[in-house]
C-alpha positions in Angstrom: -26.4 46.6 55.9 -22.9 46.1 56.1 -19.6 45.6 54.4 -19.9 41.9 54.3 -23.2 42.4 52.9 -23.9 40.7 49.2 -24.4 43.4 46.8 -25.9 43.3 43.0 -25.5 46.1 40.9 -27.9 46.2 37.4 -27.1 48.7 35.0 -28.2 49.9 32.0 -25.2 51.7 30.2 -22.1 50.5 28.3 -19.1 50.8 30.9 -16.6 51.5 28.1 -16.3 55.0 26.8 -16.9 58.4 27.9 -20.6 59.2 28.2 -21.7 61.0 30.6 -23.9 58.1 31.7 -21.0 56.0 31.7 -19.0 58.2 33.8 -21.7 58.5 36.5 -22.0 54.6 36.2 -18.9 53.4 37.0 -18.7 55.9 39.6 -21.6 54.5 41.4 -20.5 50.8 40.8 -17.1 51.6 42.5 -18.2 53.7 45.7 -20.5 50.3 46.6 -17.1 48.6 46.0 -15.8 50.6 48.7 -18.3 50.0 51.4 -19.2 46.0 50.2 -16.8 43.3 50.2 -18.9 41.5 47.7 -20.2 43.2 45.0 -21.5 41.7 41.2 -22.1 43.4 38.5 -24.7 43.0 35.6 -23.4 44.8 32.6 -24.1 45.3 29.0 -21.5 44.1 26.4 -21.0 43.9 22.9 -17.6 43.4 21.1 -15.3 46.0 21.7 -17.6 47.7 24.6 -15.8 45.9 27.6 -16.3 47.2 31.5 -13.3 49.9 32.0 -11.8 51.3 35.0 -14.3 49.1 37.9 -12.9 48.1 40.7 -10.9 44.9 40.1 -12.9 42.9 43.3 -16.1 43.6 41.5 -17.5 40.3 40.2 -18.7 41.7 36.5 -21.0 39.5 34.5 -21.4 40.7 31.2 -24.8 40.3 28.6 -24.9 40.6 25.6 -28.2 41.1 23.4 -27.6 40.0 20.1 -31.1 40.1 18.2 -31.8 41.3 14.6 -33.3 44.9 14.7 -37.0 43.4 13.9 -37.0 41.4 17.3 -35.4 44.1 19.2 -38.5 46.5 17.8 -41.1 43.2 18.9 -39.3 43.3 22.5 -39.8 47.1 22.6 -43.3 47.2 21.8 -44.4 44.2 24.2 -42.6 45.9 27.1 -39.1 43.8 27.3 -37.0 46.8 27.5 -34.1 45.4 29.0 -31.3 42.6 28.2 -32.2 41.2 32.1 -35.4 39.3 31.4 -34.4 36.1 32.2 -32.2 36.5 35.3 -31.8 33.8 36.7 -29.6 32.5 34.0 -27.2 35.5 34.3 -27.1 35.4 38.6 -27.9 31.3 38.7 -27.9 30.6 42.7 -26.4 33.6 44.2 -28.1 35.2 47.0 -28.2 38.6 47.7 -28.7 41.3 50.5 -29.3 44.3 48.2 -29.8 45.4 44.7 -29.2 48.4 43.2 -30.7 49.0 39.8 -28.7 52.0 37.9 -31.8 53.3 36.2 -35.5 52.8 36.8 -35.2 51.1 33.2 -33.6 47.6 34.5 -35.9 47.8 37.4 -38.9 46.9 35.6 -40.3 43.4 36.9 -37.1 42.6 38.4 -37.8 45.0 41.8 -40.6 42.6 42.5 -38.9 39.3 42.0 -35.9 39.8 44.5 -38.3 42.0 46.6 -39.7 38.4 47.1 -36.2 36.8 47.8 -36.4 39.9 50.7 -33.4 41.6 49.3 -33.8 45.0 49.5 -33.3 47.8 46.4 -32.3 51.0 45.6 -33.0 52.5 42.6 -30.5 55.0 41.0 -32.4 58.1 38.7 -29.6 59.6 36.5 -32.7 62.1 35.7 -36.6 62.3 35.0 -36.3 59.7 32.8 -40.0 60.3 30.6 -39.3 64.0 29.9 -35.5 62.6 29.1 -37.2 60.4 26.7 -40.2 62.7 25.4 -37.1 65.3 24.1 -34.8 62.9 22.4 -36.6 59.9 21.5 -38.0 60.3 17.3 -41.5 59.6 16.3 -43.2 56.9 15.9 -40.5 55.2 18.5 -41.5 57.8 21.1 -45.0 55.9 21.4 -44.2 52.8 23.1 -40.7 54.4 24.3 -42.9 56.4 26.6 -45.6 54.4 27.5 -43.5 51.8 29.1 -41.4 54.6 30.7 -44.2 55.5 32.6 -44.9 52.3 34.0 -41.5 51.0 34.7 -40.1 54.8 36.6 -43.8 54.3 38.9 -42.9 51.0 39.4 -39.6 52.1 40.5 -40.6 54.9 42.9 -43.1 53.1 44.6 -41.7 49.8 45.2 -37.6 50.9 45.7 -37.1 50.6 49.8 -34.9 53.9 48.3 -34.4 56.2 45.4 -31.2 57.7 44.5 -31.5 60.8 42.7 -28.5 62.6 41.0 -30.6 66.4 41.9 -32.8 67.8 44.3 -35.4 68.9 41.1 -35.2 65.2 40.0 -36.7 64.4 43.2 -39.4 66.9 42.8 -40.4 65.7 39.6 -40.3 61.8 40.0 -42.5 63.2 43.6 -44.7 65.1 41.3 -45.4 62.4 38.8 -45.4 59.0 40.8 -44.8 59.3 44.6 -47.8 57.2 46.0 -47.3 59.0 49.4 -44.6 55.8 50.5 -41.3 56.9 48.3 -38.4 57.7 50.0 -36.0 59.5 48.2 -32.8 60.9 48.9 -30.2 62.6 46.7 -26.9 60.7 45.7 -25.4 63.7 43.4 -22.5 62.9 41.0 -19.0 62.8 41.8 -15.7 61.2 40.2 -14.6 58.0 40.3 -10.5 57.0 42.3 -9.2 56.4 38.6 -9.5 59.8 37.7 -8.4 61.7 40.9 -4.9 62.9 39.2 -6.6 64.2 36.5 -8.6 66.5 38.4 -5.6 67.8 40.1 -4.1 68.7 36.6 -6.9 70.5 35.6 -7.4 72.3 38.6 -4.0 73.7 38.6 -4.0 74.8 34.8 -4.5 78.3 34.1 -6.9 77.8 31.7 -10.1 76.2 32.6 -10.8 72.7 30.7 -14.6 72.2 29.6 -14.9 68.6 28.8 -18.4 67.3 27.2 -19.1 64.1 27.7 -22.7 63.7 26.9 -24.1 63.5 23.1 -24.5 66.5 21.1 -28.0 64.5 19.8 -29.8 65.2 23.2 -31.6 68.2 24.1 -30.3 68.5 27.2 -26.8 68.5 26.9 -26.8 71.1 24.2 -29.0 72.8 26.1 -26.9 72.9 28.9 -24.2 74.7 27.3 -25.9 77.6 26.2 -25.1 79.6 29.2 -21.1 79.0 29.1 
């Protein structure tokens, strides 16, 4: 690849907030805006959720998904777990070097479709997304939440040209559970976005250390995570 190269980045969160999903997405989305000239972006959107703070080249196309709760439940259940279904009527003509789907979630039947256009895809893990799921996700939800997280994080190990992971153990673990002997994995990390570079420099020259929590208090694994502080 390179920086003329035609990039489409998929995600799954909202870009508007700050979630630590969010943070780590718009991170992502701006660093391939630093290497590719061209670079669109697939986002969520719902009123008052707009893209912040992305790179003002990016090309951001945003989808909504505005269905009563009982078809969102039917969609669920028969395995249409994302908003991207039908994408050629988001990405029309455009052609495309490489994709990169931010989460194993938006991967699911797409990889193979622009696999077939010979585009080549990364995948981006923000964790282990089934035991992310299994902790946090309510009964009876958690049924068909993590059957079809099974299927589409395989599908996305062993058909991604690359994985991103954000930690070495999050290799281990999709390596554990999926790797058909073929993966390649390599680890991406998290890191801060150009936006918020002063920022850091203010905290790191306060006296007092700043903790800020970005995650939900409603998952497992963020309140676990701040036992030990």
């Amino acid at each position: 690849m390179n920086n003329k190269s035609k990039v489409l980045f998929i995600t799954h969160h909202f870009l508007h907030g700050n979630g630590g999903g969010c943070f780590a997405s718009r991170a992502y989305i701006n660093a391939f805006a630093s290497i590719f000239d061209c670079v669109t972006l697939l986002y969520p959107y719902k009123e008052g959720m707009e893209a912040q703070f992305i790179n003002p080249k990016v090309d951001k196309i945003p989808v909504s998904y505005d269905k009563p709760k009982a078809l969102k439940l039917l969609d669920l259940l028969l395995g249409r777990i994302h908003r991207y279904t039908n994408i050629k009527k988001w990405i029309g003509e455009r052609k495309f070097d490489l994709v990169v789907f931010d989460t194993s979630l938006v991967s699911f039947r797409l990889i193979d479709y622009f696999k077939r256009l010979g585009c080549k895809t990364i995948v981006i893990h923000h964790n282990y997304q089934y035991e992310y799921f299994r902790d946090n996700t309510k009964f009876p939800l958690s049924i068909p939440t993590l059957y079809w997280c099974k299927r589409y994080e395989k599908e996305a190990v062993c058909k991604a040209d690359l994985n991103l992971t954000l930690t070495n153990q999050d290799i281990e673990l999709l390596k554990e559970h999926y790797d058909d002997g073929h993966a390649v994995f390599a680890k991406l990390g998290v890191f801060e976005y150009k936006a918020d570079e002063h920022k850091i420099k203010e905290y790191a020259n306060n006296t007092h250390p700043i903790f800020a929590i970005t995650g939900t208090l409603g998952s497992y694994q963020t309140y676990e995570s701040l036992y030990h502080w």
